[in-house]
Structures are given as structure tokens and as C-alpha cells.
C-alpha positions as protocol buffer text, in pm:
chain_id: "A"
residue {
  index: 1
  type: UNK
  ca { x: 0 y: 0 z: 0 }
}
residue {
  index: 2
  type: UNK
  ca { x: 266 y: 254 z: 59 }
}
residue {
  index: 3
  type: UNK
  ca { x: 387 y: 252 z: -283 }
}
residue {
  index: 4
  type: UNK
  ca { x: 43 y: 325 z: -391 }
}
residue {
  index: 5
  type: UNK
  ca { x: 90 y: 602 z: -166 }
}
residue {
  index: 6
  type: UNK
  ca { x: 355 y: 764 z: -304 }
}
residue {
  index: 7
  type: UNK
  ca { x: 140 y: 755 z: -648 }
}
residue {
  index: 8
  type: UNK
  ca { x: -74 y: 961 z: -495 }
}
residue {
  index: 9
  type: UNK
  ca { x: -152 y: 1368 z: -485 }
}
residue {
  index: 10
  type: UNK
  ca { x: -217 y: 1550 z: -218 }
}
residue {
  index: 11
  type: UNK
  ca { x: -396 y: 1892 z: -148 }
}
residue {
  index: 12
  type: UNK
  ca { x: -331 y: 2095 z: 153 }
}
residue {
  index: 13
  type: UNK
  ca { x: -694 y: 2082 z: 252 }
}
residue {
  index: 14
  type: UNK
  ca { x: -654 y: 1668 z: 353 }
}
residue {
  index: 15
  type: UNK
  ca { x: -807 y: 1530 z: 33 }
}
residue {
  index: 16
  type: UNK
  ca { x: -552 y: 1263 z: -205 }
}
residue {
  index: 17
  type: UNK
  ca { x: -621 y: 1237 z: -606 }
}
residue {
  index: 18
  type: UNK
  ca { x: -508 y: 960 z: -850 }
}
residue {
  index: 19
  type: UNK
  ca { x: -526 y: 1067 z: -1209 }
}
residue {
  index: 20
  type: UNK
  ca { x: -549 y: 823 z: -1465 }
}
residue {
  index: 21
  type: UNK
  ca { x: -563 y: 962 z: -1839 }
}
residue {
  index: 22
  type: UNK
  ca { x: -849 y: 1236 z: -1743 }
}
residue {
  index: 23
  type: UNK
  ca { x: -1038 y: 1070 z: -1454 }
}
residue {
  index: 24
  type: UNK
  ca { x: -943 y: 1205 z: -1123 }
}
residue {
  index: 25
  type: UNK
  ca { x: -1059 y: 1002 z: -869 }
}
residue {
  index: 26
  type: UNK
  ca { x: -1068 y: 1173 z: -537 }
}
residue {
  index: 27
  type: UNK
  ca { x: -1071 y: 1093 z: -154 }
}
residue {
  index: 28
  type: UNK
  ca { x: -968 y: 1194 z: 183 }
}
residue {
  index: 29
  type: UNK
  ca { x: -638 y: 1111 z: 372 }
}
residue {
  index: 30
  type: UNK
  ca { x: -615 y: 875 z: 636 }
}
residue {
  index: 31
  type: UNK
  ca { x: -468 y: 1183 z: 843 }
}
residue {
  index: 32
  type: UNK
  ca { x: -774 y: 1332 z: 793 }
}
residue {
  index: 33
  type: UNK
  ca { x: -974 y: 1053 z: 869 }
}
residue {
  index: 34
  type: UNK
  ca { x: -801 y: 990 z: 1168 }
}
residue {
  index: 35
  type: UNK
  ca { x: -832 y: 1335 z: 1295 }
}
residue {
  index: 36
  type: UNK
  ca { x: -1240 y: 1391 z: 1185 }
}
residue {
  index: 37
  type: UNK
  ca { x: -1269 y: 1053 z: 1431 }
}
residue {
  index: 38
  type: UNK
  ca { x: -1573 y: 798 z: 1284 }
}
residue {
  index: 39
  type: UNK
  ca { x: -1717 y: 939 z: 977 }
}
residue {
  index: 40
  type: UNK
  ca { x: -2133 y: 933 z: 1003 }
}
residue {
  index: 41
  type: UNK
  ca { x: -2186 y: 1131 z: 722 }
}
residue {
  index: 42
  type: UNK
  ca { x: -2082 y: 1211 z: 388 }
}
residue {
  index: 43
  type: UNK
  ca { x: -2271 y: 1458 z: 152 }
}
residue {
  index: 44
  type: UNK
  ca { x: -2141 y: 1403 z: -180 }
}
residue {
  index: 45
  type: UNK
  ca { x: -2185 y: 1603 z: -548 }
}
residue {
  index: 46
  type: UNK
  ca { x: -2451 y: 1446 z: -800 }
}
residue {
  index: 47
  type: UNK
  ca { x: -2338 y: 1299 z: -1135 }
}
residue {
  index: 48
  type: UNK
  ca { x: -2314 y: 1541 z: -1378 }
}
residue {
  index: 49
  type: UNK
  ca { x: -2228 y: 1854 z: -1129 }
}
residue {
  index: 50
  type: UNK
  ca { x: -1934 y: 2061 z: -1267 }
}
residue {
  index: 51
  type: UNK
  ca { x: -1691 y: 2150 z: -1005 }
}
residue {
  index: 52
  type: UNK
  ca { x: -1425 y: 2415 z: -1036 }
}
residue {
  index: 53
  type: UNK
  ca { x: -1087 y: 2407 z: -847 }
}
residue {
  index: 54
  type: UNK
  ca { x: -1139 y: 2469 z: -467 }
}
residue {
  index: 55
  type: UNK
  ca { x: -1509 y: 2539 z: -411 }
}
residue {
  index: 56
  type: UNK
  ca { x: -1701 y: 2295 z: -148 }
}
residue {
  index: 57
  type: UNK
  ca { x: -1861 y: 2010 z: -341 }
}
residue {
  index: 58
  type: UNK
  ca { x: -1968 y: 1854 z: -15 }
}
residue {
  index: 59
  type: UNK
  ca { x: -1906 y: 1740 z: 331 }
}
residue {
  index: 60
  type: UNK
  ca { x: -1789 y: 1487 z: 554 }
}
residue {
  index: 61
  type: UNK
  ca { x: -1972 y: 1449 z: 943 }
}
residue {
  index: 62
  type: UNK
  ca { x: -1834 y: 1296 z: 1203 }
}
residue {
  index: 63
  type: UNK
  ca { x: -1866 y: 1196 z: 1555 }
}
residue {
  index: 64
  type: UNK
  ca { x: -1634 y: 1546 z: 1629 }
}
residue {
  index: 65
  type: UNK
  ca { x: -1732 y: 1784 z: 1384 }
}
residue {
  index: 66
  type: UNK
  ca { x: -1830 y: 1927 z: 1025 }
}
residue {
  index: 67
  type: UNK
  ca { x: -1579 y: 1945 z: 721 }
}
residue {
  index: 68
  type: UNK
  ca { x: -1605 y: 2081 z: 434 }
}
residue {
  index: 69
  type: UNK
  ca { x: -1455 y: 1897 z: 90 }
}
residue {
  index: 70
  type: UNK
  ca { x: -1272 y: 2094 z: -193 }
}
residue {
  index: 71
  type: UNK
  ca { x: -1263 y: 2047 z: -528 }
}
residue {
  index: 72
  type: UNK
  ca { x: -882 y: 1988 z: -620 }
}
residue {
  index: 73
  type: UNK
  ca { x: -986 y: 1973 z: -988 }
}
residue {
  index: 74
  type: UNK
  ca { x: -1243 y: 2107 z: -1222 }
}
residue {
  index: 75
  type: UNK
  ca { x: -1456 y: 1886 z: -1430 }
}
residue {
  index: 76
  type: UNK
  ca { x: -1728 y: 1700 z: -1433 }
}
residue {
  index: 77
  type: UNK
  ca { x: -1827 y: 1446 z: -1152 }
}
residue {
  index: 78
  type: UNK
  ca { x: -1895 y: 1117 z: -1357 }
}
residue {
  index: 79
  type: UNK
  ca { x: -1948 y: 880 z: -1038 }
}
residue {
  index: 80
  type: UNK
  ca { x: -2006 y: 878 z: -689 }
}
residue {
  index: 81
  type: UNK
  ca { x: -1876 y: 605 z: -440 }
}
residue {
  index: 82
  type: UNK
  ca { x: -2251 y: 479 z: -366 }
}
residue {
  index: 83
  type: UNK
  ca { x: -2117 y: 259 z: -114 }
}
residue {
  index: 84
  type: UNK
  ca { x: -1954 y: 546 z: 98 }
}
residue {
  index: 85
  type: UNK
  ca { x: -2294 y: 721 z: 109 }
}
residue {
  index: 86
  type: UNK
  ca { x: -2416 y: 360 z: 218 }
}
residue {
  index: 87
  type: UNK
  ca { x: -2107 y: 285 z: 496 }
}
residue {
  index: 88
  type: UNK
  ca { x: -1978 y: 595 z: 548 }
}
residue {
  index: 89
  type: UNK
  ca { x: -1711 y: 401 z: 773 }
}
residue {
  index: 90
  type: UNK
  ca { x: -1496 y: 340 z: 467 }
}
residue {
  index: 91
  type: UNK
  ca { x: -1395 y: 678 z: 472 }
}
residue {
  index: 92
  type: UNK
  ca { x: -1209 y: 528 z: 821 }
}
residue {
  index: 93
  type: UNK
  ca { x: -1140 y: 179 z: 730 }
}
residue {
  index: 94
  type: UNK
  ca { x: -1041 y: 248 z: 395 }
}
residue {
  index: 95
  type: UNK
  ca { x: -934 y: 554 z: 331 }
}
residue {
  index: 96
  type: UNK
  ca { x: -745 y: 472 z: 5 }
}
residue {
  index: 97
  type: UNK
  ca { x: -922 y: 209 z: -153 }
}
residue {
  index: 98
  type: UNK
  ca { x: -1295 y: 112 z: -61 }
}
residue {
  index: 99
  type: UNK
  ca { x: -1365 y: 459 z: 87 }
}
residue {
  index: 100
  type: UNK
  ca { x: -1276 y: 704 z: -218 }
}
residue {
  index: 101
  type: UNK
  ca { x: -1540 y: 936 z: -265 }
}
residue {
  index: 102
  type: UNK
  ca { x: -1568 y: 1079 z: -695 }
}
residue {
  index: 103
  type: UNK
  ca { x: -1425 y: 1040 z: -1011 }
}
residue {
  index: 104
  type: UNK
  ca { x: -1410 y: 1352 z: -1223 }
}
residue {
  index: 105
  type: UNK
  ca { x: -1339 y: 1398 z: -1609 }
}
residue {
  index: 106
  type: UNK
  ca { x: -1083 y: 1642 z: -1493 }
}
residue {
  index: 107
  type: UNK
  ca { x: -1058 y: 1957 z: -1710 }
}
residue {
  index: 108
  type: UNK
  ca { x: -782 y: 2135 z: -1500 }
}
residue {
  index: 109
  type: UNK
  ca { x: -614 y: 2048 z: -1200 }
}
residue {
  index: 110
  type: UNK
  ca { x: -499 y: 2303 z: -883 }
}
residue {
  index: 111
  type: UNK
  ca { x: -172 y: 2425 z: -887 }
}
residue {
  index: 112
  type: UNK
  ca { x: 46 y: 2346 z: -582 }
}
residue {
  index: 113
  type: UNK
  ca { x: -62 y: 2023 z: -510 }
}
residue {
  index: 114
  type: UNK
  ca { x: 198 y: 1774 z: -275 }
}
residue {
  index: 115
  type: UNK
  ca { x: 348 y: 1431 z: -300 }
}
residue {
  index: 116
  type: UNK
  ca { x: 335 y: 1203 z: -26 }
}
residue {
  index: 117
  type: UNK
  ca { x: 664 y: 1315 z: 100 }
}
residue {
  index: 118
  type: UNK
  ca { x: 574 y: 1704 z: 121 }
}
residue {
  index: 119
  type: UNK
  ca { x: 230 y: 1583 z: 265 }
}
residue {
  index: 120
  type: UNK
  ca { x: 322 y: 1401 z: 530 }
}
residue {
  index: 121
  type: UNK
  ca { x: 556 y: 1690 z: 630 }
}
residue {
  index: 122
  type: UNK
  ca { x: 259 y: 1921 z: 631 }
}
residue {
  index: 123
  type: UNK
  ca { x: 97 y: 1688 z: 850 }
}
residue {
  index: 124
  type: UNK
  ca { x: 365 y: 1622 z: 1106 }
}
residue {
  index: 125
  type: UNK
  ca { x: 325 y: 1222 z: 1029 }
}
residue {
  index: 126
  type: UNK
  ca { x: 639 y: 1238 z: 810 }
}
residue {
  index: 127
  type: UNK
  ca { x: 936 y: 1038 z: 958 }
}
């Protein structure tokens, strides 16, 4: 898994993205998981909704508190991780894998975004 890791990008605002060709698909981190405590909740954007870079497209309850998600790309949101919505302790259990939470036909991507490296120095968790 930590290879997979290092694959990965990173915003500043907790969420990871794996672009393949144009299809973003887009979670949170399990830093961020960890700190939100157990996920209740997750409001997510329809199919179809057009997100540009850094406006909310949803948000994540927990048992602690209320967050936000950002867009780190613009494009269009071409699937939804129905079974987050269902078990929205995936977000916890899986952060990376079952508990992603879109895939977007990406049209740009933010500027400034981190490998795992610079992210986990953000975070403090870096060794």
C-alpha cells in the first residue's frame, strides 16, 4: 500500500487524487480521517455537477465535527462512491481504496498540489 501512496496527490486541505488519463478520482487522507474521528456522514456532489478548483462540493460528518470537501480539480463528476454514502465508515477503514469518494473527467487540475513526501511533512506524520 505505501507505494500506492507515493502515487498519490495530495492537497493541503486533507483530500488525495489519482489521475489516470483524465479521470481524477478523489478521496480523503487517512490523516484526515483519523483526525475527523468515525465518519457518520458524507454529503457528496450528483453525477453530472461541474466543479471548479477549490469550491465545497460537499461534506464529511463525524462523531467530532463538520468538514467541508474541496474540489482539487475542475470537471465534471462522472461517479459517486454509492457505497460510501451507504457505509460511510470506509472513509475510516479504507481511506485509500474502498472509501474514495468521486471520479471527475478532470478539465484542469490546482496548482500546488503535494506528493506524499511534502504531505506528510505538512501533516507532522512524516518520519
Amino acid at each position: 500500500m505505501t507505494d500506492h501512496l507515493t502515487t498519490l496527490q495530495y492537497t493541503a486541505q486533507h483530500e488525495w487524487l489519482e489521475i489516470t488519463d483524465d479521470i481524477a478520482t478523489i478521496g480523503i487522507t487517512d490523516y484526515a480521517a483519523e483526525q475527523l474521528g468515525d465518519v457518520v456522514y458524507v454529503d457528496l456532489p450528483d453525477v453530472g455537477s461541474m466543479l471548479t478548483i477549490g469550491e465545497a462540493i460537499g461534506e464529511i460528518e463525524s462523531t467530532k465535527s463538520v468538514s467541508d470537501l474541496y474540489a482539487p480539480v475542475a470537471g465534471e463528476v462522472i461517479e459517486v462512491n454509492e457505497e460510501v454514502d451507504a457505509n460511510p465508515d470506509l472513509v475510516n477503514s479504507s481511506p485509500f481504496e474502498d472509501g474514495w469518494l468521486i471520479k471527475v473527467r478532470v478539465t484542469d487540475v490546482a496548482a500546488g498540489l503535494l506528493d506524499r513526501d511534502a504531505y506528510l511533512a505538512m501533516t507532522g506524520s512524516g518520519s
